[in-house]
C-alpha positions as CSV (number, residue, x, y, z in Angstrom):
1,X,18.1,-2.1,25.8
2,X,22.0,-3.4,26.8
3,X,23.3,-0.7,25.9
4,X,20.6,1.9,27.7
5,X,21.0,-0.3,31.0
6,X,24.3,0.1,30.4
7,X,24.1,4.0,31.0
8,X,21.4,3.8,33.3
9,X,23.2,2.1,35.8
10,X,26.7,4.6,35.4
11,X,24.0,7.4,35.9
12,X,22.3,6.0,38.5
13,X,25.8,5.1,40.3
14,X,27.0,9.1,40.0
15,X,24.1,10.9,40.6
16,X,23.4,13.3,43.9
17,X,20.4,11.2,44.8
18,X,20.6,8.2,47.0
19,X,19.7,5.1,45.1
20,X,16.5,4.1,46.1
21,X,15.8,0.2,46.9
22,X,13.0,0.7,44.1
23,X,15.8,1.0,41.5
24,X,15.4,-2.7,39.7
25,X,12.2,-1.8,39.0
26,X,12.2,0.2,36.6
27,X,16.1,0.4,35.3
28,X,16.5,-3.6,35.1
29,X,13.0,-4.5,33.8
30,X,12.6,-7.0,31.6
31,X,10.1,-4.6,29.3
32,X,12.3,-4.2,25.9
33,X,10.4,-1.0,25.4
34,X,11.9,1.8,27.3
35,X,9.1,4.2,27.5
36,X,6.7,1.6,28.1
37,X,8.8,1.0,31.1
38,X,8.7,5.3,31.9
39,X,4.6,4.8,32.1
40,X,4.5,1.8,33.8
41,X,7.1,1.7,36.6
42,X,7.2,5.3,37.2
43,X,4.8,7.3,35.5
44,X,1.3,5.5,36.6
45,X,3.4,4.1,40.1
46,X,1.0,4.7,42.8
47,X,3.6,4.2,45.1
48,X,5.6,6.7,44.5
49,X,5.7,10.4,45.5
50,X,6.0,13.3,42.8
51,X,9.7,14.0,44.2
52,X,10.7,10.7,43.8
53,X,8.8,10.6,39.7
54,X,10.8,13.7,39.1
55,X,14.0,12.7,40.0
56,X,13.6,8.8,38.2
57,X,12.6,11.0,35.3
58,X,15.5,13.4,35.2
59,X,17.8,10.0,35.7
60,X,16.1,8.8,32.6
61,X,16.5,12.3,30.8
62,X,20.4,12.3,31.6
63,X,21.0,8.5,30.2
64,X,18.7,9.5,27.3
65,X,20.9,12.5,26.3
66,X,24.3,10.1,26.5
67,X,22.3,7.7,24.4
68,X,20.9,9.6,21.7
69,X,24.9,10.7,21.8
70,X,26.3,7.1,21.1
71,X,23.2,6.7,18.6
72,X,24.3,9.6,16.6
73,X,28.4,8.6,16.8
74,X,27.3,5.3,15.7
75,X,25.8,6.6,12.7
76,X,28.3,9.2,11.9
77,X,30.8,6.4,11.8
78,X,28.8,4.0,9.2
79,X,27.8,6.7,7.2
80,X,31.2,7.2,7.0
81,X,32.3,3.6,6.7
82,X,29.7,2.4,3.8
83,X,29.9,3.6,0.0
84,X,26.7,5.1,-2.3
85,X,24.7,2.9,-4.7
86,X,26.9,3.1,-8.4
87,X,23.4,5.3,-9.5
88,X,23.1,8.6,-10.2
89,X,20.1,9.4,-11.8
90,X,16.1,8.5,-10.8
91,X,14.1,5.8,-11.6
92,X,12.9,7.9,-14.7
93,X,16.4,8.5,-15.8
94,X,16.6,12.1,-14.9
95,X,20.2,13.1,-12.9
96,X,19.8,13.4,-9.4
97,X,21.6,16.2,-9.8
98,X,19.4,18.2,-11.4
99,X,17.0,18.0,-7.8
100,X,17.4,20.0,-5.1
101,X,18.3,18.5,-1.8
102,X,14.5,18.7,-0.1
103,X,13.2,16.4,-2.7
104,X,15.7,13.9,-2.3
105,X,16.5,11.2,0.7
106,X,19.7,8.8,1.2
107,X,18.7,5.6,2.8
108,X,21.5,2.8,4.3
109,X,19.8,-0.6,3.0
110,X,21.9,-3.8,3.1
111,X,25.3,-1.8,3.9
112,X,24.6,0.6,1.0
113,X,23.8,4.0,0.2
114,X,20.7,4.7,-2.1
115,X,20.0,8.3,-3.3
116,X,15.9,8.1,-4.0
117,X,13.7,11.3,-5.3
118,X,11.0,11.7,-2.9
119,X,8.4,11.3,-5.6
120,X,9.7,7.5,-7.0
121,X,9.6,7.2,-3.6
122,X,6.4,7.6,-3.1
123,X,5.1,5.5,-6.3
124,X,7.3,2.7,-4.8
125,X,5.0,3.0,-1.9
126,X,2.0,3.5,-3.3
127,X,2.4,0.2,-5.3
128,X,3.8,-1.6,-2.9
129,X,0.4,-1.2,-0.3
130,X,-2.2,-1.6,-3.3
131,X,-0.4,-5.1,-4.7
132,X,-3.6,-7.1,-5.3
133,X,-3.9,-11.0,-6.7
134,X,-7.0,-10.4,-8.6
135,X,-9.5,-8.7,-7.0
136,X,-8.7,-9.2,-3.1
137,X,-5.8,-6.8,-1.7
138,X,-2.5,-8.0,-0.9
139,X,-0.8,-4.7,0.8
140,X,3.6,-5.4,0.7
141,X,6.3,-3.3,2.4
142,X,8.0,-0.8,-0.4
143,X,10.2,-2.6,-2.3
144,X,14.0,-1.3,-3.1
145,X,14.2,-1.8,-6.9
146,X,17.7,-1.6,-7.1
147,X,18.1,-4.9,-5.2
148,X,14.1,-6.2,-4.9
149,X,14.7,-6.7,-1.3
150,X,11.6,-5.2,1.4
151,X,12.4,-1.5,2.9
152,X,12.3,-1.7,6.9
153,X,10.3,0.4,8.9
154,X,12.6,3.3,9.8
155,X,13.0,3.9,6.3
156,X,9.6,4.8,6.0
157,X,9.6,6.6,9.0
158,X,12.7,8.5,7.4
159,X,10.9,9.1,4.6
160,X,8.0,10.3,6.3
161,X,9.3,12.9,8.1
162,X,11.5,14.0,4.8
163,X,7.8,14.6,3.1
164,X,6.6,16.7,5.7
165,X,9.3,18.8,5.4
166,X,8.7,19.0,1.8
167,X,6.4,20.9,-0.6
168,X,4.8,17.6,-1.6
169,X,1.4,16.3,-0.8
170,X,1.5,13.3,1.1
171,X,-1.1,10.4,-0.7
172,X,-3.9,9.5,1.7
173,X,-2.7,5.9,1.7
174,X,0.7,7.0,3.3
175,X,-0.9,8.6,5.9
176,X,-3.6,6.0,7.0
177,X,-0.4,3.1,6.6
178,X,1.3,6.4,9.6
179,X,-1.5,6.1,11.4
180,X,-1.5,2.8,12.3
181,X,2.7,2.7,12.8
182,X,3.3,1.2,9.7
183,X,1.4,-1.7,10.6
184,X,0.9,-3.7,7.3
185,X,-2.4,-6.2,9.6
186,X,-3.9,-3.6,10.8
187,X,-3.5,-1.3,7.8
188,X,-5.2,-3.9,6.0
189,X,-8.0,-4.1,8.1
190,X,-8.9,-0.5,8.7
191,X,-8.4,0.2,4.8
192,X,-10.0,-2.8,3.5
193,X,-12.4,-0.9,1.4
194,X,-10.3,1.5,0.0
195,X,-7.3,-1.5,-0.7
196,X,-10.3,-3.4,-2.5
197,X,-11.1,-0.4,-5.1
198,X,-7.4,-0.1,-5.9
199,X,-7.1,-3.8,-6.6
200,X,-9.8,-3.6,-8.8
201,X,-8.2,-0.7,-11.0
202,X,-4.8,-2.8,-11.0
203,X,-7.1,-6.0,-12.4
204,X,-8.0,-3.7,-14.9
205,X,-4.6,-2.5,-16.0
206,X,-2.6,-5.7,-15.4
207,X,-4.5,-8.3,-17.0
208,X,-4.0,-9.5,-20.3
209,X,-6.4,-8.5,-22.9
210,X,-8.3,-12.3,-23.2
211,X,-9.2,-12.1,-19.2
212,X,-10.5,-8.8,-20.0
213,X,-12.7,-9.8,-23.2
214,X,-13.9,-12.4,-21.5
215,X,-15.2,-10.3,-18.6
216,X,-16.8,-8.0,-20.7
217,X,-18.3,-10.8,-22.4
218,X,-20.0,-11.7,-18.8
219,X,-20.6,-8.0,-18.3
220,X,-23.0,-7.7,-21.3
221,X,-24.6,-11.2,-20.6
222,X,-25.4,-9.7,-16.9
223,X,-27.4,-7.0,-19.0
224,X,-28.9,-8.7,-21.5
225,X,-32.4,-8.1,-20.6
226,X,-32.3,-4.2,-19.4
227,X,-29.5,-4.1,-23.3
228,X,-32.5,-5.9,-25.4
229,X,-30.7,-8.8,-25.6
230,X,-27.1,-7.7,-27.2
231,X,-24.2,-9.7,-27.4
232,X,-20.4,-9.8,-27.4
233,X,-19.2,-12.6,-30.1
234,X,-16.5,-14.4,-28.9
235,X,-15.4,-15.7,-32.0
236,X,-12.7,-12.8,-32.2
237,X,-9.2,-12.6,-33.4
238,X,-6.6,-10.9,-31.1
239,X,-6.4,-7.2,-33.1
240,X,-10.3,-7.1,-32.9
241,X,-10.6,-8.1,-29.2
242,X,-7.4,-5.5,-28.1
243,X,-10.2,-2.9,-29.8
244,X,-13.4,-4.2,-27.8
245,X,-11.3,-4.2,-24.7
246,X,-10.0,-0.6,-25.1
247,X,-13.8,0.6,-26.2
248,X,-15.4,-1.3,-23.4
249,X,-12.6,-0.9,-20.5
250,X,-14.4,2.3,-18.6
251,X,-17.9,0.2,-19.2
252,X,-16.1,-2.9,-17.2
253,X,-14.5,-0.6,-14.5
254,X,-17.8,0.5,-13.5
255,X,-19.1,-2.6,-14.1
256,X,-16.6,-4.4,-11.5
257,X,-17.0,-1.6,-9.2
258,X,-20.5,-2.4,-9.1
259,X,-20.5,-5.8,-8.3
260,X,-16.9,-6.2,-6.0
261,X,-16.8,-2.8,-4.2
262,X,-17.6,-2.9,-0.7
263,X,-19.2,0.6,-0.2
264,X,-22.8,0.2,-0.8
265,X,-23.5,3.7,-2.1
266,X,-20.4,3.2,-5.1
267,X,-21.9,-0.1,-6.0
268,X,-25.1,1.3,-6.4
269,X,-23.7,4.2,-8.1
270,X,-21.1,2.4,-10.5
271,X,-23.4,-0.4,-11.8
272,X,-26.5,2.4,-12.6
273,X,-23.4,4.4,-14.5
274,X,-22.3,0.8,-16.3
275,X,-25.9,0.1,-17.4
276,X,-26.0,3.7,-18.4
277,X,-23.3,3.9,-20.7
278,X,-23.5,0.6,-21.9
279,X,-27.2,1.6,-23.1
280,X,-26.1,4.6,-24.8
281,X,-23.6,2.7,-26.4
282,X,-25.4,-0.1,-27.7
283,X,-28.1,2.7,-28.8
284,X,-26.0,4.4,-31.1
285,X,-23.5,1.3,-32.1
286,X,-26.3,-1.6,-32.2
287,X,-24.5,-4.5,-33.8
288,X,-20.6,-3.4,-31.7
289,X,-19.2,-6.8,-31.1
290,X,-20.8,-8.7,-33.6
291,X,-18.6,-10.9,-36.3
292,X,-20.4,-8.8,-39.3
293,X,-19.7,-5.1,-37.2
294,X,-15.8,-6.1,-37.5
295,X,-15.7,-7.9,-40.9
296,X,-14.8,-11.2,-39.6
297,X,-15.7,-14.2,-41.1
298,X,-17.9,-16.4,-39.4
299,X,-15.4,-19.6,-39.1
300,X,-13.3,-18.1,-36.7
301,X,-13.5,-19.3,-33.6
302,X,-10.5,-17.7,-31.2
303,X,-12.1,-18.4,-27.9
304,X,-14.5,-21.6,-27.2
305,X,-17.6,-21.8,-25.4
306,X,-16.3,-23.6,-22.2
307,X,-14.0,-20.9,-21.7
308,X,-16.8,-18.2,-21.9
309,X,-18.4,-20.8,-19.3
310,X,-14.8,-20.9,-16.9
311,X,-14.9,-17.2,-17.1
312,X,-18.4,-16.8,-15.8
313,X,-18.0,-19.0,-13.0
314,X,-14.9,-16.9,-11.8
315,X,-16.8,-14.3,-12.0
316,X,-19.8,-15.1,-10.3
317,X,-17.3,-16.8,-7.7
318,X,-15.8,-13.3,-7.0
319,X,-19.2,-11.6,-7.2
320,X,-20.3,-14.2,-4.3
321,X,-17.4,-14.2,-2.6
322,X,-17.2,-10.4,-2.3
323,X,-21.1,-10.1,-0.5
324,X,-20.5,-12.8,2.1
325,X,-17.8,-10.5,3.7
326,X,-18.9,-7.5,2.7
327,X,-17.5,-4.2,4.5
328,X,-20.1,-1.6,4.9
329,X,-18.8,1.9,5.0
């Protein structure tokens, strides 16, 4: 705002008008948000008459334009000034050079220049609001990889703008996080459900293949009575559980969408679809997951019966956890 009251004043000081007595008012305020200032002071002033609105506004149009002037020097000169990012090909390798200008966008980060394609933007993005620690959401500002330092908010802005002026589709994540003015709180909050669903499919792909066995161990003990009593063995070596875990995985993403999601009607949906396939499974594969269905010998013993134990309490803790504050939708 220096700089603005700066110009204000050296407009107000040459202009035709008199200078009115109301000037401080609105010029000097101590508002640091200019247009906040327009709609205050002058716009919603009752005590002032349309002539004297028009004329405060065409003051305010004339600083503007010398602003936007000294903005757009300012940036000339540092584009200028700073040097590109030693990179010259995307974050899958491919030269930049081979993509058109429209589905590229430089941004100044930390006195660089980064080239980025539009669509590693985007996956930067994505993964940078659905960051989860286990099941709960945990939404980040993008991250720039080449230095693993947090994008500001008129780089997303920037990028924005550079995606509606593409031919790309715009993720519906992007534009709820717009909605809100790249508010990461309230983003959170008005997205909650949706953040919680993504969280769950990141469990799923970024946990190791023990958590998983052991939750599909749970999830087949939570239907033992509507499965006839079936059982995952836990006494497993590592190539045989990687197998159960990559059978079962679709079984355990409905399974965890239909205890942890927080829309009613896709709980209801996903656990009847778990049970579902889980029966026709079992039907046609009756003795899956038992030591004699994967030829091993009964002395193993690759995961104890207090871990099983650990396991379930987690998951009932999560389970618990997730319908004291549940979100209806």
């Amino acid at each position: 705002m220096t700089i603005l009251t700066y110009i204000l004043r050296r407009v107000v000081e040459k202009s035709k008008y008199p200078i009115f007595n109301v000037c401080p008012m609105y010029f000097f305020s101590d508002t640091p948000d200019k247009f906040q200032n327009i709609k205050n002071e002058i716009v919603e002033n009752d005590f002032f008459i349309d002539k004297q609105k028009r004329i405060y506004l065409e003051l305010f149009a004339q600083a503007q334009k010398h602003y936007y002037s000294l903005s757009k020097l300012a940036k000339i000169w540092k584009d200028n000034r700073l040097s590109y990012y030693n990179n010259d090909v995307d974050l899958c390798l491919s030269p930049l050079s081979s993509y058109p200008e429209s589905q590229k966008v430089t941004l100044i980060h930390f006195n660089k220049k980064y080239i980025f394609r539009l669509t590693d933007f985007m996956n930067i993005w994505l993964s940078g609001l659905t960051k989860n620690i286990r099941f709960l959401p945990d939404p980040r500002y993008p991250i720039n990889p080449y230095i693993n330092k947090p994008f500001r908010k008129y780089h997303l802005y920037i990028v924005y703008f550079k995606l509606i002026n593409s031919t790309f589709m715009i993720p519906s994540l992007i534009q709820y996080f717009f909605k809100v003015s790249f508010n990461i709180a309230k983003f959170e909050l008005m997205q909650y459900p949706l953040l919680k669903d993504h969280a769950i499919k990141n469990y799923l792909q970024a946990e190791d293949d023990r958590t998983l066995f052991l939750d599909i161990i749970h999830m087949v003990e939570s239907f033992k009575i509507e499965l006839d009593y079936v059982y995952i063995d836990p006494r497993m070596p590592p190539v045989v559980i990687k197998e159960i875990v990559c059978t079962m995985k679709p079984f355990l993403h409905d399974f965890l969408m239909g205890s942890l999601s927080c829309n009613p009607l896709i709980r209801e949906l996903s656990r009847t679809t778990a049970l579902n396939g889980l029966r026709c499974f079992f039907n046609r594969f009756s003795l899956y997951g038992t030591q004699s269905y994967h030829g091993v010998s009964g002395d193993s013993t690759y995961l104890t019966d207090d871990m099983t134990d650990d396991m379930t309490d987690d998951m009932t803790e999560d389970v618990e956890y997730n319908e004291s504050t549940n979100i209806v939708i």
